[in-house]
C-alpha positions in Angstrom: -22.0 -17.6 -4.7 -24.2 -15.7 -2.3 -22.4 -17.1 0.9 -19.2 -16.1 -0.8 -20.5 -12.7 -2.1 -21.6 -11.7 1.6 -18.8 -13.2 3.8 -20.5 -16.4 4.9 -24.1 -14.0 5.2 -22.2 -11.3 7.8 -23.2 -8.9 4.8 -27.0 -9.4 5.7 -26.0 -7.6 9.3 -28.7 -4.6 9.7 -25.8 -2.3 11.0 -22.4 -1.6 9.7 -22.1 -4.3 7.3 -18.8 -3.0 5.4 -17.6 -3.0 8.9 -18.2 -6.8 9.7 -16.9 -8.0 6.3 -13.6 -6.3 7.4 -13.3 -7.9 10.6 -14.0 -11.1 9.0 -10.4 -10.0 6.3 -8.9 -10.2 9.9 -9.9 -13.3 10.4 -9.2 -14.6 6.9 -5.9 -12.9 7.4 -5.2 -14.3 10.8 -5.4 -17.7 8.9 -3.0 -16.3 5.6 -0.8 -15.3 8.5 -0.2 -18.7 9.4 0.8 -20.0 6.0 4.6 -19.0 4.3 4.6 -15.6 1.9 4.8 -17.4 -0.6 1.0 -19.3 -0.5 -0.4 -16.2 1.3 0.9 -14.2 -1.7 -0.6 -17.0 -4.5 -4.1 -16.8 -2.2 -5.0 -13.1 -2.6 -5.3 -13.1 -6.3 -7.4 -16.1 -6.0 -9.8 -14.6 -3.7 -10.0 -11.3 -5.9 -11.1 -13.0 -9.1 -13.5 -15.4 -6.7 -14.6 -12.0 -5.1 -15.3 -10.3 -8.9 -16.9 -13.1 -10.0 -19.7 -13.7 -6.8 -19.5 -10.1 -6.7 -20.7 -9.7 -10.1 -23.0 -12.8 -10.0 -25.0 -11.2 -6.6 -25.3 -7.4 -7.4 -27.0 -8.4 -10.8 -29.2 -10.6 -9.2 -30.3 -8.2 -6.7 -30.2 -5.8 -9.2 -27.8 -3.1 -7.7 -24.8 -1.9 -8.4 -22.6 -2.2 -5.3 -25.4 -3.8 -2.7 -24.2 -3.5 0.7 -25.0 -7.2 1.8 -22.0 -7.6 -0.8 -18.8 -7.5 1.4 -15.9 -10.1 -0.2 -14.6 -6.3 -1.1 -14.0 -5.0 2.3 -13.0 -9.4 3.4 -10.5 -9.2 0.4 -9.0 -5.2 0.7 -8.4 -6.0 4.6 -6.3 -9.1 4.1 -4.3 -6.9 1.1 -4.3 -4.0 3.5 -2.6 -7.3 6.4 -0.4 -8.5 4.0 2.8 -9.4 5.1 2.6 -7.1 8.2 3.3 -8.8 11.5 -0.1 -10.3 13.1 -0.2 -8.2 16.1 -2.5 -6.2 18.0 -1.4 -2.8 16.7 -0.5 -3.4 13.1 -3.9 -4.7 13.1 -5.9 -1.8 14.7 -3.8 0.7 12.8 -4.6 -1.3 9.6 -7.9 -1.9 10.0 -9.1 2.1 10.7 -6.7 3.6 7.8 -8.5 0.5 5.6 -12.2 1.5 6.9 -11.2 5.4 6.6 -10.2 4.7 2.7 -12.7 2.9 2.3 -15.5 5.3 3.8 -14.0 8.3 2.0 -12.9 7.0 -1.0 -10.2 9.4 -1.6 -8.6 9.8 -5.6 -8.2 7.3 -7.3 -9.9 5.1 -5.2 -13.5 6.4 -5.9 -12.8 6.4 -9.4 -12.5 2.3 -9.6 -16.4 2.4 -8.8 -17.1 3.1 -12.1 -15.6 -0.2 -13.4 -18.0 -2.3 -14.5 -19.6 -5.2 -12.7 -18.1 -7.1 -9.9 -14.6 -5.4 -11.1 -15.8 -1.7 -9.4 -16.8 -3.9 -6.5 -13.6 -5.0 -5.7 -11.2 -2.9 -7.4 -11.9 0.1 -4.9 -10.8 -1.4 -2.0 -8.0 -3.7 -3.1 -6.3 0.0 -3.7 -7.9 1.1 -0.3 -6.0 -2.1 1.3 -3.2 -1.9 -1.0 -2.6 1.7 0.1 -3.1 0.8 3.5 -0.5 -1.6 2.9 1.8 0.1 2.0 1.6 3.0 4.3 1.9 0.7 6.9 4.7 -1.3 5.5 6.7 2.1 5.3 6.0 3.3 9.0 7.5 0.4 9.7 10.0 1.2 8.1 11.0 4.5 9.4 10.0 3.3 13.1 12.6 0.3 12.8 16.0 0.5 15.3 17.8 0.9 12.9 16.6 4.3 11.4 17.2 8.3 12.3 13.5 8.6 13.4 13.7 5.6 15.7 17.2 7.1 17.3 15.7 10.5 17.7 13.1 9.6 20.1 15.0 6.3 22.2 15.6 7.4 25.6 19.6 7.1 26.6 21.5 3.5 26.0 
């Protein structure tokens, strides 16, 4: 559970680890990417509850709370915060610095899901930092598309 718990040991990184776990939730997202909505949908929940439960298992044997070697939190809340974006460069960049900035700061009600006990304040704080992240991103989209008022506003003549 300890490979799983630190992201394959990219946890035990002297600098930034929070950091690295996220860029490996690219990578595990780059692969959910690749799979139809559907599986990538049935995955996430999977790797939550295996995230609480190594989560959980680690920080009591290191005896800390939220230790930061610990980063299937920030692997898990980046591929929530990918979800069902498209897989390029700029949905990515944008998505990964709103995720870290949540996730830094820890804004209401996200710092609040700390409290929760175990390997469930673990996680919990930044599945709603990716979810959020999610969804902000999911409704840029949205206002950016062709088809919108916004989009129109700022096209240069047809």
């Amino acid at each position: 559970m300890l490979g799983v718990a630190t992201g394959s040991y990219v946890g035990y990184l002297p600098v930034a680890p929070g950091t690295a776990g996220s860029i490996v939730g690219v990578l595990v997202s780059a692969l959910l990417s690749r799979t139809p909505i559907w599986a990538h949908a049935g995955l996430l929940p999977g790797l939550f509850l295996l995230g609480v439960v190594s989560s959980t298992l680690v920080s009591r044997w290191l005896g800390a709370k939220d230790p930061p070697v610990v980063v299937i939190d920030e692997i898990v809340g980046m591929a929530c915060a990918l979800f069902a974006l498209p897989f390029e460069i700029g949905e990515i960049l944008a998505a990964f610095l709103l995720f870290r900035a949540l996730d830094i700061l820890k804004p209401p009600p996200i710092g609040a899901l700390e409290r929760l006990p175990g390997g469930w304040g673990i996680m919990c704080d930044d599945l709603l930092a990716g979810g959020l992240t999610n969804i902000v991103l999911q409704g840029l989209r949205m206002l950016w598309s062709e088809n919108t008022l916004l989009s129109s506003m700022f096209a240069g003549p047809r």
